[in-house]
C-alpha positions as CSV (number, residue, x, y, z in Angstrom):
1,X,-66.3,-2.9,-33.2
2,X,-69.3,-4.5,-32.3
3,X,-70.1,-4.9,-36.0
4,X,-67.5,-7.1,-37.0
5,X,-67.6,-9.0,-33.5
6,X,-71.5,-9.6,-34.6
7,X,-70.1,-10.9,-37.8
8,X,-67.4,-13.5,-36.7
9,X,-69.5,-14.6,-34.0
10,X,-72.1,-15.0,-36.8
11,X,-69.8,-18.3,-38.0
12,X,-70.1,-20.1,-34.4
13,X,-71.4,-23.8,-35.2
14,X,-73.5,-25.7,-32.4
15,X,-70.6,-26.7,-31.1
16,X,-69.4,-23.2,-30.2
17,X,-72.5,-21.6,-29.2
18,X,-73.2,-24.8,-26.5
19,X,-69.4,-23.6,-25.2
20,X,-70.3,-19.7,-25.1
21,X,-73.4,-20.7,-23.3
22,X,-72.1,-23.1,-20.8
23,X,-69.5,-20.4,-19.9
24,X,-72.0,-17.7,-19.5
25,X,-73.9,-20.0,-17.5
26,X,-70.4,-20.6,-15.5
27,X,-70.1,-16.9,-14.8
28,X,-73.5,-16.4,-13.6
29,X,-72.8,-19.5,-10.5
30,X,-69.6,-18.1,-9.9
31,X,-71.3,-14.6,-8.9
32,X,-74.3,-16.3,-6.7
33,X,-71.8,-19.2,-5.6
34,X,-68.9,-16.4,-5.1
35,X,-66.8,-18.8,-6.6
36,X,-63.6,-16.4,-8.0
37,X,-61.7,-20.4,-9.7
38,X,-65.2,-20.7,-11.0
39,X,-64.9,-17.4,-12.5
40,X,-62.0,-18.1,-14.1
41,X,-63.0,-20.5,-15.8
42,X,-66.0,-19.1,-17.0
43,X,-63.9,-16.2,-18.2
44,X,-61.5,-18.7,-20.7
45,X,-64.7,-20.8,-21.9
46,X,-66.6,-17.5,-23.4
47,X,-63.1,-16.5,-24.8
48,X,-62.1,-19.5,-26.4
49,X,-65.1,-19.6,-28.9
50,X,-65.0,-15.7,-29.4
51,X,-60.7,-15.8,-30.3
52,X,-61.5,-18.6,-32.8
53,X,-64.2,-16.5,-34.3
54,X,-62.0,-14.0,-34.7
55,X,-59.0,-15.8,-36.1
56,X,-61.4,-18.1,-38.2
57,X,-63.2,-15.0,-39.9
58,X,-59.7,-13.1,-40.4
59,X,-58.1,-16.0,-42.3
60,X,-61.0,-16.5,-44.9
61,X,-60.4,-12.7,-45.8
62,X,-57.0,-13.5,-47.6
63,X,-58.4,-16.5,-49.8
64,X,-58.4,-15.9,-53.2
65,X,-59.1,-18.8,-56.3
66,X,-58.8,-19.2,-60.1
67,X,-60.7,-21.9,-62.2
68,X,-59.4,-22.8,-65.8
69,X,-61.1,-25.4,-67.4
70,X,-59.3,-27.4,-70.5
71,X,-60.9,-27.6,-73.1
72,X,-63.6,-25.2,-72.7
73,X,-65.4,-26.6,-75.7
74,X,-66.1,-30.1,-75.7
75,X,-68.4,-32.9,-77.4
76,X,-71.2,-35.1,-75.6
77,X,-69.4,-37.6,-73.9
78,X,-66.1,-36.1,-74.1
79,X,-63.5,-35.3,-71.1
80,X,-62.8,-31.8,-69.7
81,X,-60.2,-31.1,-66.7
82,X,-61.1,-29.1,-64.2
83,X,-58.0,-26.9,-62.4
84,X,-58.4,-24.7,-59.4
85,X,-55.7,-22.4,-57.7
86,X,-56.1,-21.5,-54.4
87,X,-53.7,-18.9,-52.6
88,X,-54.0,-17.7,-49.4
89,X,-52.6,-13.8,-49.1
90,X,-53.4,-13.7,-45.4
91,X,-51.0,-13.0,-42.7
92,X,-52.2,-16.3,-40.7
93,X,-52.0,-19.8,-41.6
94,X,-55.5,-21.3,-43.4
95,X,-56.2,-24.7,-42.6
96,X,-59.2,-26.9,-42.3
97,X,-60.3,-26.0,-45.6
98,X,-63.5,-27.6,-47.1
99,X,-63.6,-26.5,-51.0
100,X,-66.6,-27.2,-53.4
101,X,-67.5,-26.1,-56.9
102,X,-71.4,-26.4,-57.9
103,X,-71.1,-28.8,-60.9
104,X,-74.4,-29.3,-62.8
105,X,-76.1,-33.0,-62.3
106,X,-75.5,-33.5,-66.5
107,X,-71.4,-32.9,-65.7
108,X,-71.5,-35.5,-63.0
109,X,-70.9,-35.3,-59.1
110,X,-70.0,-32.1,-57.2
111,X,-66.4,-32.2,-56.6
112,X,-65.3,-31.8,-52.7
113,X,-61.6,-31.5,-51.3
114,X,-60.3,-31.3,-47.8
115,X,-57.0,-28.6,-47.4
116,X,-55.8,-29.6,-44.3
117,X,-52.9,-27.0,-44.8
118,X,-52.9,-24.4,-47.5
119,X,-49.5,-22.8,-47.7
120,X,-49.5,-18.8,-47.8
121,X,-48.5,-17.4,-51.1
122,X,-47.5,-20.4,-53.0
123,X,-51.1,-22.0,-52.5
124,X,-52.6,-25.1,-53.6
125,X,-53.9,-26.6,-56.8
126,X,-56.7,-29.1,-57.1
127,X,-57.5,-30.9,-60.4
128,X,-61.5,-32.8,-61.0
129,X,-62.6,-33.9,-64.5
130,X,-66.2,-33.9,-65.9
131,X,-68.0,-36.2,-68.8
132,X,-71.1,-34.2,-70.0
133,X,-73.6,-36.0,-70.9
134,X,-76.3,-33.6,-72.4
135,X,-75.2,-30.5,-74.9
136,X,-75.9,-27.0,-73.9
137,X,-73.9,-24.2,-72.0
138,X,-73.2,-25.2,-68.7
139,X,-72.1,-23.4,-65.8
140,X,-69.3,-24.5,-63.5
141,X,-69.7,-22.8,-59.9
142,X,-69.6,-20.8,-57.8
143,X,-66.6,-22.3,-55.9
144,X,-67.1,-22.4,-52.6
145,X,-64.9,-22.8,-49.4
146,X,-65.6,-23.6,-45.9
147,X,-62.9,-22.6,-43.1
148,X,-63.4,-24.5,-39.6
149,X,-61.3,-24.4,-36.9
150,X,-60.0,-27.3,-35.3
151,X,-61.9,-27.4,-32.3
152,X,-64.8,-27.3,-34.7
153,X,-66.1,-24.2,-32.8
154,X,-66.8,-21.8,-35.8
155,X,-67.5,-22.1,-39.9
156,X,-67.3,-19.5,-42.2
157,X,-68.3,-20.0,-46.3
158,X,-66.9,-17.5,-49.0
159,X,-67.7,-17.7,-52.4
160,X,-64.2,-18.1,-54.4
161,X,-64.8,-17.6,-57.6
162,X,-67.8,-17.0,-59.4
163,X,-69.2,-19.1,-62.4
164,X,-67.2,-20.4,-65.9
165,X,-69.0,-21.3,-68.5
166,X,-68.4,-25.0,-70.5
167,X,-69.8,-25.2,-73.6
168,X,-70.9,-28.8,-74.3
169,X,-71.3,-29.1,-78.6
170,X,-72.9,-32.2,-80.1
171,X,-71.4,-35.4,-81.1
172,X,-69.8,-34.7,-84.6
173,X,-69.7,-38.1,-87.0
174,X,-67.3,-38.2,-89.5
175,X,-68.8,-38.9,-93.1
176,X,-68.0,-39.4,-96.2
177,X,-68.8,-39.0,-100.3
178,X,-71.5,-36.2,-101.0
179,X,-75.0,-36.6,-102.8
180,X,-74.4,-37.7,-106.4
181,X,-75.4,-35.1,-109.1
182,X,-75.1,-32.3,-107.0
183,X,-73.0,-29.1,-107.1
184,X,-71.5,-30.5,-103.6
185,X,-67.9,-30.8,-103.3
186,X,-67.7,-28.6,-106.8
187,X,-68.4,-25.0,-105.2
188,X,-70.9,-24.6,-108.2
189,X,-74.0,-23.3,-107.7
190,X,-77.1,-26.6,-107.0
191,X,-79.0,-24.6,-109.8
192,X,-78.2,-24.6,-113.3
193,X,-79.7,-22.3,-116.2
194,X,-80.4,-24.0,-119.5
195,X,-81.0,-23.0,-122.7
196,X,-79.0,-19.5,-122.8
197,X,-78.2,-18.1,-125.9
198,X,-76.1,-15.6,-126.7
199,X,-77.2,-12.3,-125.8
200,X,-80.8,-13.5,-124.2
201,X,-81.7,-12.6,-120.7
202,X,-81.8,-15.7,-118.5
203,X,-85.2,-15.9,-116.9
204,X,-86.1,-18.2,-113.9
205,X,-89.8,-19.5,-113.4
206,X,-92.2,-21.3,-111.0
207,X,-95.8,-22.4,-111.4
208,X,-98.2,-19.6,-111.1
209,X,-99.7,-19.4,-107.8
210,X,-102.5,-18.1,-106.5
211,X,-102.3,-14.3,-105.9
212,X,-99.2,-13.9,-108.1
213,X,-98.9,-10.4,-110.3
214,X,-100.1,-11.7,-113.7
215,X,-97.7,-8.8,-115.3
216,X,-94.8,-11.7,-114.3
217,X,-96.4,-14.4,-116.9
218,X,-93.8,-15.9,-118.6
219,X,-95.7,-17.1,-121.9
220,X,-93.1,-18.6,-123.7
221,X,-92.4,-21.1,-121.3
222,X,-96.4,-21.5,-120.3
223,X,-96.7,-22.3,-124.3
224,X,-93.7,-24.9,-123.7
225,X,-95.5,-26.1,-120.7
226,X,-98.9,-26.7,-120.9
227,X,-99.1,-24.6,-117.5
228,X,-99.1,-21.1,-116.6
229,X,-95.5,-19.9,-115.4
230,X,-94.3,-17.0,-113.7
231,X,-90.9,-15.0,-113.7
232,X,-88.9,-15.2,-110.4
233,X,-86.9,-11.9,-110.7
234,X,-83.6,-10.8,-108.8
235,X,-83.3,-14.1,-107.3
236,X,-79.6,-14.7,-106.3
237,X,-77.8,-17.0,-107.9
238,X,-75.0,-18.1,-105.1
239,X,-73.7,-21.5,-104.5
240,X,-73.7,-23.1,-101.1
241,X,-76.3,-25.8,-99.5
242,X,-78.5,-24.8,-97.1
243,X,-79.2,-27.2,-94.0
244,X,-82.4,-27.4,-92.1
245,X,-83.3,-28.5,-88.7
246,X,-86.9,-29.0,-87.8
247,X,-86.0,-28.5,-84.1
248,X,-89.9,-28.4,-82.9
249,X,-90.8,-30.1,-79.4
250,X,-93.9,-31.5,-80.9
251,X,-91.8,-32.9,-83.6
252,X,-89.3,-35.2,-81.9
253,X,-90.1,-38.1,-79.2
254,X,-87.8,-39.6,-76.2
255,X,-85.6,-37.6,-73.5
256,X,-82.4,-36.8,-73.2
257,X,-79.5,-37.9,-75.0
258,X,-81.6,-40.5,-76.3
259,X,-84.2,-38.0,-77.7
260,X,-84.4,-37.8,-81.7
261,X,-84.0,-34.2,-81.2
262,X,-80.6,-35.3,-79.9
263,X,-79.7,-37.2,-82.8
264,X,-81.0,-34.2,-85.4
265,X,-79.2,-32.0,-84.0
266,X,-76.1,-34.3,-84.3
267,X,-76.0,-35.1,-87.8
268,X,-76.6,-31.5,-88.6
269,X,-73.4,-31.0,-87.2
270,X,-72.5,-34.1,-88.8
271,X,-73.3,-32.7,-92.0
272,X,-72.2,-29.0,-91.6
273,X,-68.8,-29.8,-90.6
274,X,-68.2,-33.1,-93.2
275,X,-69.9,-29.7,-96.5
276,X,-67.4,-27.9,-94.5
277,X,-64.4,-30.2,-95.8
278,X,-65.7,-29.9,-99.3
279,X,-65.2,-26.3,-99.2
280,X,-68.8,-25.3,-99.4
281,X,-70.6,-22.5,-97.8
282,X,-73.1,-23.5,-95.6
283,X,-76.1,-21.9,-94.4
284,X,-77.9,-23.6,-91.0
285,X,-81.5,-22.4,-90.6
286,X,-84.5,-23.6,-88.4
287,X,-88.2,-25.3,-90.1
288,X,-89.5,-21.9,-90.2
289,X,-87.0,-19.9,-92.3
290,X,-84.9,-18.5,-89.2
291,X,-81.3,-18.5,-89.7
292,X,-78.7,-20.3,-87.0
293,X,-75.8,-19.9,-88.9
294,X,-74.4,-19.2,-92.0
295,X,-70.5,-18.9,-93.7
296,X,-69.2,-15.4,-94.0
297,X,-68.5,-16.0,-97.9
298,X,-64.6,-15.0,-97.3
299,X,-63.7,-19.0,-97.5
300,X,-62.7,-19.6,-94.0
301,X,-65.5,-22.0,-92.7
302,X,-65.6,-21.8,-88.6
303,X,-66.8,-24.9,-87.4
304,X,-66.9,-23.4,-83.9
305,X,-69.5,-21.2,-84.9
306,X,-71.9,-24.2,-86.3
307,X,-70.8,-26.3,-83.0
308,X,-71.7,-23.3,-80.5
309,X,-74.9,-22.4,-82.1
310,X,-76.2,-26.2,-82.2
311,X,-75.2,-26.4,-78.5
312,X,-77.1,-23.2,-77.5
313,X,-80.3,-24.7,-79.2
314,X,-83.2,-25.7,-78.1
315,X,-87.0,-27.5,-78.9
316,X,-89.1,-24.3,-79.9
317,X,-92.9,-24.7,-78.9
318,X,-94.5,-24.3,-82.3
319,X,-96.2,-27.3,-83.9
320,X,-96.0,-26.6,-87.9
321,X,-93.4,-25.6,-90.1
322,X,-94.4,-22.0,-90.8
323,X,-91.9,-20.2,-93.0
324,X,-93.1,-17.8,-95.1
325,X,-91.0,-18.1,-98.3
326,X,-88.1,-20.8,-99.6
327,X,-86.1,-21.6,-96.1
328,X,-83.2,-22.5,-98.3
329,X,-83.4,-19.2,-100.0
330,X,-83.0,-21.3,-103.6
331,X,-80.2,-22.7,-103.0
332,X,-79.6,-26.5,-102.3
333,X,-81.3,-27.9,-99.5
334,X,-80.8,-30.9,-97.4
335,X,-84.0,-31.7,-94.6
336,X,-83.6,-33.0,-91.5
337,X,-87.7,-33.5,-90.4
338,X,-89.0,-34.9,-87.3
339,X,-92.8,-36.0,-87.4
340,X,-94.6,-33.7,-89.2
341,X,-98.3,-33.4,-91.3
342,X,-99.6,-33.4,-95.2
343,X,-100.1,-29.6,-94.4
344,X,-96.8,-28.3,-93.1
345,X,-95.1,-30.4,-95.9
346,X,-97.4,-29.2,-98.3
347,X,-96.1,-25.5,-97.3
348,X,-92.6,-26.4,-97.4
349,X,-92.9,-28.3,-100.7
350,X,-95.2,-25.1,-102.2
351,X,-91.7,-22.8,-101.7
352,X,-89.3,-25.4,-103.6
353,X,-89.0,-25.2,-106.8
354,X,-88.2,-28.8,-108.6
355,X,-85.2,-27.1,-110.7
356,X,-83.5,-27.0,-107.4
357,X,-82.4,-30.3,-105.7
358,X,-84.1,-30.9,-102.3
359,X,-82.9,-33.9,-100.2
360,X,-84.6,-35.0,-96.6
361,X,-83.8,-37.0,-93.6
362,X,-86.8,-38.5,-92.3
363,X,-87.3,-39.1,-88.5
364,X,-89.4,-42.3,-88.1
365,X,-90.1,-41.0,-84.3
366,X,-92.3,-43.7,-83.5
367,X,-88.9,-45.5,-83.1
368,X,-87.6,-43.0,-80.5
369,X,-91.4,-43.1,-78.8
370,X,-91.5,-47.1,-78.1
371,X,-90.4,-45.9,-74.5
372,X,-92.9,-43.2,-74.0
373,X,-96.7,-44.3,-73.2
374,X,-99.2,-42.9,-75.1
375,X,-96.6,-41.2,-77.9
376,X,-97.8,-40.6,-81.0
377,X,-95.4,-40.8,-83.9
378,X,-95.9,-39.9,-88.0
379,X,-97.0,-41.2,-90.7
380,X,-93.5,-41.6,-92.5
381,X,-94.4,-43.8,-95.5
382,X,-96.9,-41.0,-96.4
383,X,-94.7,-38.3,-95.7
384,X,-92.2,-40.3,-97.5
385,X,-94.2,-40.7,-100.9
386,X,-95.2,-37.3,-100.4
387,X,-91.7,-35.9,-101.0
388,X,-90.7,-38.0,-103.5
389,X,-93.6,-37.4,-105.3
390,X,-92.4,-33.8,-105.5
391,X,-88.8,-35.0,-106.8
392,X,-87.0,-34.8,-103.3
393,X,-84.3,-37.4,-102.4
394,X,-85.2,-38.9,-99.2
395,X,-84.4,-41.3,-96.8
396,X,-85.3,-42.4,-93.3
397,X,-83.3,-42.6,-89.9
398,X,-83.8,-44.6,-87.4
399,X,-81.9,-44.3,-84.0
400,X,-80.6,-48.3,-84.3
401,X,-78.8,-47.4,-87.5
402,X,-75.7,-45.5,-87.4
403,X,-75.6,-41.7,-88.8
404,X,-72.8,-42.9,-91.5
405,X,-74.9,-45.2,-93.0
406,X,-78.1,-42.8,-93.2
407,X,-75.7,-40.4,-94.8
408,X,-74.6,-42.6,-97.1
409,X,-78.2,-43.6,-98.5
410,X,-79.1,-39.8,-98.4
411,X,-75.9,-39.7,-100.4
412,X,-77.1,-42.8,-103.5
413,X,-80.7,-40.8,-103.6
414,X,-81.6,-38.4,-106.8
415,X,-83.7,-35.3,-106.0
416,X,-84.7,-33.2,-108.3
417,X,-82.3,-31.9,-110.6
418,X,-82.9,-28.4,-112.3
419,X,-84.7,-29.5,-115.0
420,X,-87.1,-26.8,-114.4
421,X,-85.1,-24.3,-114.8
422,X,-86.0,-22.5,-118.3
423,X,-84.9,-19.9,-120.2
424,X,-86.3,-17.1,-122.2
């Protein structure tokens, strides 16, 4: 008994505890004075804090709440409604009912509502939208409630119900046409093998690199060449474009929404979900080789699963592009590169053969780092020439000029075709 008592009288605000103590104090006069009316009085001041304790503490017992939140996937800048269902199971009426829900500073205000009566059994619902500003998974709650009295003599908080989880997925811009000359939009594989005759085994080759197995010389196509080749064996021969996201902190400038990071990330979804429409299978992967997503191959592209993986992302603390082999895994690749160095393009260029077709979006960051003192951007008409010079298709966004248009000029550029590609 004197457990619970510490408990509800564990919930008595200033208010109440001034009213205990000035009736304790009353008692203790009425004993020296000998003052019985004093007495009395004393008695019904240290009850009437104590009773509402009681009564306060037994009504937040019978409180219980659901949240649903519709839809529970929604783009930057988009609308999601907010519903809570409060009941009240208890045998005495709940009223005075102060209810909050923690709502992340990116979602908007935190959402407060006054019940000044909450029926039992039938309960209340209360409705709040947010407007997310920033992707990611957010977390909605803990809904709280505060019970008061109406004297304003005790408080009690309960947590309602714990946290739901809104997942906020990048902008999505609707494009149109696909690169010119590709095998986009065809479901045929980017690569193409020439030269086959009838009953030959085709043979694929790159440019003999240092430390390659000189058992895997192709000579015929070194005579044809002019330069020692080497056959690339067992490599898979799939259809498909590969997209890749040079996510890197170091490799993006401004904050925010307004980030380039922001924008990369947005017209890879862009892109994924406008291959998507073409029927082709799509494979998502980071600057080093690491794969975010890919299609299962049955035909039954889930753009949820491209949207949910972009929202999850995040800037990775590495500063060069470091993957060990092709990223695209020789299949048609499409670049989306924030400021970057001769040396880490150098690498990525040294894994792509030119019989594949490789196609980049530039980030000219110093754009997106006008606002930031002391930001350093990239060299983008060297990185530019660079890639051209190695037969990619490139072009270069800027954040004033809208993703359509960039796609567009991405789509009216001619990377390398496979060429290359020889036979034996």
């Amino acid at each position: 008994m004197a457990r619970p008592l510490r408990g509800a009288l564990s919930g008595l605000t200033t208010r109440g505890r001034c009213l205990l103590a000035a009736g304790l104090a009353a008692a203790l006069c009425s004993f020296v004075l000998n003052e019985r009316d004093l007495l009395r009085v004393a008695v019904f001041v240290v009850a009437l804090p104590i009773l509402v304790c009681l009564l306060t503490a037994v009504a937040r017992v019978g409180l219980h709440a659901q949240r649903q939140i519709n839809p529970n996937r929604t783009p930057v800048g988009g609308r999601a409604e907010v519903t809570l269902h409060i009941t009240s199971t208890g045998r005495l009426p709940t009223g005075g009912l102060l209810v909050s829900d923690g709502v992340p500073y990116s979602l908007g205000g935190k959402p407060r509502f006054v019940i000044e009566h909450l029926p039992r059994h039938t309960g209340t619902r209360l409705r709040y939208h947010v407007q997310p500003m920033l992707r990611g998974i957010q977390q909605l709650g803990p809904l709280k409630a505060t019970i008061t009295d109406p004297f304003g003599l005790a408080e009690f908080e309960r947590e309602l119900a714990h946290t739901s989880r809104l997942i906020v997925v990048p902008r999505a811009v609707k494009l149109a046409g696909v690169p010119g000359g590709s095998g986009l939009g065809s479901g045929d594989d980017g690569s193409v093998r020439l030269n086959a005759g009838q009953g030959e085994d085709d043979a694929i080759v790159r440019p003999y690199r240092q430390g390659d197995d000189l058992r895997k010389v192709h000579w015929r196509s070194t005579a044809k060449r002019d330069e020692m080749m080497v056959r690339v064996e067992e490599r898979p021969w799939r259809g498909g474009t590969t997209v890749m996201l040079d996510h890197r902190a170091a490799a993006h400038r401004g904050t925010g929404a307004n980030s380039s990071l922001e924008w990369a990330v947005s017209f890879a979804a862009s892109v994924c979900l406008h291959l998507h429409r073409y029927g082709q299978r799509i494979r998502l992967v980071t600057e080093s080789g690491g794969l975010i997503v890919r299609d299962t191959g049955d035909g039954t592209h889930n753009d949820h699963a491209v949207l949910d993986a972009l929202a999850a992302l995040t800037a990775t603390p590495t500063t060069s592009m470091n993957s060990p082999n092709d990223p695209a895994g020789g299949q048609e690749l499409i670049a989306i590169l924030g400021a970057t160095t001769p040396e880490s393009l150098s690498a990525l260029l040294g894994h792509r053969s030119r019989g594949t077709r490789s196609l980049a979006v530039l980030l000219d960051t110093t754009a997106w780092a006008a606002q930031d003192e002391g930001a350093a951007g990239t060299d983008i008409d060297g990185a530019t020439a660079l890639l051209r010079g190695a037969g990619w298709g490139v072009t270069v966004a800027r954040p004033n000029t809208p993703m359509t248009a960039t796609w567009a000029t991405l789509c009216r550029t001619h990377g390398t075709r496979a060429d290359s590609v020889i036979t034996g």
